[in-house]
N, C-alpha and C positions, 0 to 999 in steps of 0.2 A: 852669541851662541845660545842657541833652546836650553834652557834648563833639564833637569834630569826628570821633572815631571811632563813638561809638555813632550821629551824623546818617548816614555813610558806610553802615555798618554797615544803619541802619531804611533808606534808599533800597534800600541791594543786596534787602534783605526785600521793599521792596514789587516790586522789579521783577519779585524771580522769581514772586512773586505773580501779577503783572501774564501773564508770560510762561504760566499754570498757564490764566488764566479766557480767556485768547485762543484757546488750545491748547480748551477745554473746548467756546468759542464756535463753533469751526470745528467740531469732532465734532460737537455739536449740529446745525449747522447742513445738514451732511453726513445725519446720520440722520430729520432734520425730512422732506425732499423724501422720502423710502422714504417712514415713516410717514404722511405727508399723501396721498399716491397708493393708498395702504390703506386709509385713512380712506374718501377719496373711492369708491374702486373698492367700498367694500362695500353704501355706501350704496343704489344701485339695488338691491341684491338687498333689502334690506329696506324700499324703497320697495316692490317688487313685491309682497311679501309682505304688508304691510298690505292694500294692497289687493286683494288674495286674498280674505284674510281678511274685510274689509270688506263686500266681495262677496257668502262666504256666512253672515255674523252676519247679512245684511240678509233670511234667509229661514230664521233659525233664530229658534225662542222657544218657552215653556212647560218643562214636566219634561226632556225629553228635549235642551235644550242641553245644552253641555259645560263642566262647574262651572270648566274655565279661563276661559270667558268671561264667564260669568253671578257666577260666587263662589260662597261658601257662603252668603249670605245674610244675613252677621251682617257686620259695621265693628270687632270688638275686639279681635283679636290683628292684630298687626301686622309684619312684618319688613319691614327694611331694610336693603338692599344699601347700600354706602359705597365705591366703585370710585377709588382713588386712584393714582400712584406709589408706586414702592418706596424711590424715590431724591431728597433733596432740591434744595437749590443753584438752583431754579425760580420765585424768586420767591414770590409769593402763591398760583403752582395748587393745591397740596394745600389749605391752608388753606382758598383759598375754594370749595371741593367739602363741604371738611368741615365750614364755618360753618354753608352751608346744609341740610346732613342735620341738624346741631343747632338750628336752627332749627326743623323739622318735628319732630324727635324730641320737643322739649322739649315743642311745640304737643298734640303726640300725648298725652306722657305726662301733662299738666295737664288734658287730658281724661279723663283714666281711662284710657285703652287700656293695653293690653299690649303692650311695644314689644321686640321682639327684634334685634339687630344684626348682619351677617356683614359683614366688611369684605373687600375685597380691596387688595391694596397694603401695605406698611408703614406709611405715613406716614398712614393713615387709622389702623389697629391703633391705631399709638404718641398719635394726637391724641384720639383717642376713648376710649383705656382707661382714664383718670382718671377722667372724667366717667360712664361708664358701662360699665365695664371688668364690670362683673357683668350686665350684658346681651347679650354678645357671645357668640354659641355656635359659631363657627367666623372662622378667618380663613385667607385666601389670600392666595400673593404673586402680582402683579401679571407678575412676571419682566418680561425685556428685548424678547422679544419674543411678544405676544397671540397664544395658538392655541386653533385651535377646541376642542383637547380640554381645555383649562385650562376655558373656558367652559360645554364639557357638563358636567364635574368641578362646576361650581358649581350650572350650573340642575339636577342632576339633585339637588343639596342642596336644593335651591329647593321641588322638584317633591315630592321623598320629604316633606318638611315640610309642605306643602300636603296630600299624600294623607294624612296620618296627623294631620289636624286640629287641627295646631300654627298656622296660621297664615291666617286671611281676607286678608289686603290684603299684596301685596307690589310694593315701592317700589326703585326702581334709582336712585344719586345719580350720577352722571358728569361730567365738562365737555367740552360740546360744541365742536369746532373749528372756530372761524370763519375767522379768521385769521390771521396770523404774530402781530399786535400784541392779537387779541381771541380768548378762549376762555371759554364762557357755561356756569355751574355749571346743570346740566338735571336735575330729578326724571322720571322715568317708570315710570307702574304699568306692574307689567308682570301683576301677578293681582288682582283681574279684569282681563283683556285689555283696552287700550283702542281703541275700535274706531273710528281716524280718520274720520270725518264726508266731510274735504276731501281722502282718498286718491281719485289719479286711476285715474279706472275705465278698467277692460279693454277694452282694442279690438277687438270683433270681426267686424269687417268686413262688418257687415249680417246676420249669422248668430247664429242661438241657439244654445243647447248646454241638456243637461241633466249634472246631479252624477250621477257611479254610482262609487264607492259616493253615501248620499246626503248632504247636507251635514254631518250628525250627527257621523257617520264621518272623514270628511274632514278636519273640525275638530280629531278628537280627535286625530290623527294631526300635523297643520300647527301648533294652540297650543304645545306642548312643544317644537316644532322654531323657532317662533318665541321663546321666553325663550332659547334659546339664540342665539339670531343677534343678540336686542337685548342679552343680553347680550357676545358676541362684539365686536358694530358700538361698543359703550362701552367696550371695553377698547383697542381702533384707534382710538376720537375722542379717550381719554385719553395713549394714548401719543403722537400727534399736538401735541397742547396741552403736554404736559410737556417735548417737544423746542424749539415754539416760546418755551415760557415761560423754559426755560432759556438759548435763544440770545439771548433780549432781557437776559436777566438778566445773563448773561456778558457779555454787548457794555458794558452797563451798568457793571456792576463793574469793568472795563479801564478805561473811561472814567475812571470815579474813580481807577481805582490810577495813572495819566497827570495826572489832577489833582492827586493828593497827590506824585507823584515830582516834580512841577515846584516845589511850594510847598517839599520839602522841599530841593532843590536851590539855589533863592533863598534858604531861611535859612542852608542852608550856605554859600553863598556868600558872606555879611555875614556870617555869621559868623567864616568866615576872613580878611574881609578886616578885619576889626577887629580879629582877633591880630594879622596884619599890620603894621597901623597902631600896635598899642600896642608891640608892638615895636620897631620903628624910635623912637619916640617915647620907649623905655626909651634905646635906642641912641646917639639924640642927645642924650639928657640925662645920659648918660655924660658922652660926650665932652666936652659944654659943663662941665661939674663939673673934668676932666681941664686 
């Protein structure tokens, strides 16, 4: 049994402990509300943007679309984006963003494809470089705070890849931000474009318009601006989710470190009080001998 100085000693450990993920909970929880207002504020503009997009795919077709929408025509090389944190202490969010890209990767490769990887984040790099650390041809940090030019830095990796016929189908992993308690691991093609069905159409107030340039153009111009925005919009829904997942997880962890400071306090407390008692008990059996 631990003597009464190392029990002393693991309680002062777990408090400061204790005093570290409370401290950790509150910054979380401080930087949660920024990024969740980010999250949210981006998302209209890439609600618009699909249906733009939607718009005018619904009057493009034949040779002359635009191979970001249409593809190259073939399903066998493949890349995929793996959009994680940098930073752990979150619970399950990295993991479960990364289960799921290994789940399709795996799917992919037992089909034959050709499976390429660029991660961005740390925690995606360090979980997936075991497993397929010789498929990965670029990786990115995530940083502390998502900007748009982190995001063109990457689609324009995306884009150079695609034009120089390294890659048919390209795949973005994410976790979407639901809510404080729920954040949903989401695939999204992003080459070939997918061209939402149920984007809400454009309002225009009883009036027509025609495209000039004509949609062709338009497109070629809007797709490449759109892999950057979904990619952008999944680096604010992930830093959203990594702050929610982290303040649950902090809150979490206090809890227990307040469970274990009480339990360890009760054994120290019988503990000492059974030195206590065996001494007095040495004490009186002096005396009585005396």
């Amino acid at each position: 049994m631990a003597s009464l100085k190392e029990m002393r000693n693991r309680i002062a450990s777990v408090k400061a402990t204790q005093k570290i993920t409370k401290a950790m909970q509150m910054v979380a929880a401080a930087k949660l509300r920024r990024s969740q207002d980010a999250a949210q504020n981006a998302r209209p503009y890439a609600t618009r943007m699909a249906a733009v997009i939607a718009n005018l795919a619904a009057g493009v077709s034949g040779p002359g679309a635009p191979r970001l929408l249409v593809g190259t025509g073939q399903d066998h090389r493949h890349l995929v984006i793996v959009a994680t944190s940098d930073r752990g202490l979150a619970g399950g969010f990295n993991s479960s963003i990364v289960r799921a890209a290994r789940v399709r990767i795996a799917a992919l490769i037992a089909q034959g494809k050709d499976v390429k990887l660029i991660t961005v984040g740390k925690k995606a790099r360090d979980q997936l470089r075991r497993a397929y650390g010789d498929r990965i041809l670029e990786t990115f940090e995530a940083g502390s705070n998502p900007t748009l030019a982190k995001a063109q830095e990457i689609s324009a990796k995306v884009l150079e890849m695609f034009e120089a016929g390294q890659t048919d189908v390209v795949t973005l992993f994410y976790s979407r931000f639901k809510s404080v308690v729920t954040q949903i691991p989401t695939a999204r093609q992003l080459i070939p474009a997918e061209v939402e069905t149920g984007a809400a159409p454009i309002n225009l107030n009883g009036s027509s318009y025609e495209y000039e340039p004509d949609e062709e153009t338009i497109l070629e111009t809007l797709l490449p601006r759109n892999i950057t925005t979904q990619i952008f919009s999944a680096m604010l829904e992930n830093q959203a989710g990594f702050y929610a997942a982290q303040m649950t997880a902090m809150d979490n962890a206090t809890r227990n470190a307040g469970d274990r400071i009480n339990a360890l306090s009760v054994l120290y407390n019988r503990t000492r009080q059974a030195q206590i008692t065996k001494e007095l008990i040495e004490i009186i059996s002096g005396a009585e001998a005396l």
